[in-house]
N, C-alpha and C positions, 0 to 999 in steps of 0.2 A: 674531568677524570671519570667519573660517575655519568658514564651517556645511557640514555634508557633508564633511566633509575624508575622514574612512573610506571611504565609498563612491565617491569620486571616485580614490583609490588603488585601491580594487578596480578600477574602469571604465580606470582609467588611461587618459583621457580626454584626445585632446592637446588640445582646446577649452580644456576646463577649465584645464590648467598654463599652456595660454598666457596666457589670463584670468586665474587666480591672479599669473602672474607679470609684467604688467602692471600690479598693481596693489603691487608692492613692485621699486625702484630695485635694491636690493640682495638678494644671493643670502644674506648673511648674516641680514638681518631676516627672510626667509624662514623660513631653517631655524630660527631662534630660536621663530620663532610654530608651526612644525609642533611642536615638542619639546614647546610647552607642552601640546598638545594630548592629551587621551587616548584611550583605544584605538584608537590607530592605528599604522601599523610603525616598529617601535623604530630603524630606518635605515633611509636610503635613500640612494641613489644616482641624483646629475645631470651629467651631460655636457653642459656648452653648446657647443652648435657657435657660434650667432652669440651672443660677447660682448655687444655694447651689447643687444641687445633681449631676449636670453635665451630665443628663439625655438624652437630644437632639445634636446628633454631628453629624458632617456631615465629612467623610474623603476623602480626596482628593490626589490620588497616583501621587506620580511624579516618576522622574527616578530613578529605583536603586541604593543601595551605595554599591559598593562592595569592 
């Protein structure tokens, strides 16, 4: 479901998370589908500034999971 997810944290892309996160209500199922994913960074960090649309994030790469 998540194609590109790698290269879209390298781009750190705001198109893209807004996109991404348009298409999940919840910031939990979110992060559930990133984890499952592999090699991509093992944490990250989001700041939502606007609550309901999840509009403002801010990503922060850590080390690879491979």
């Amino acid at each position: 479901m998540l194609e590109n997810i790698t290269e879209a944290c390298h781009i750190l892309s705001i198109e893209w998370i807004e996109n991404l996160m348009s298409k999940y209500i919840k910031f939990d199922l979110l992060y559930k589908q990133i984890r499952r994913e592999r090699k991509i960074y093992e944490r990250f960090w989001i700041k939502m500034m606007d609550k309901k649309k999840y509009s403002t994030l801010y990503f922060y790469k850590m080390n690879l999971k491979h």
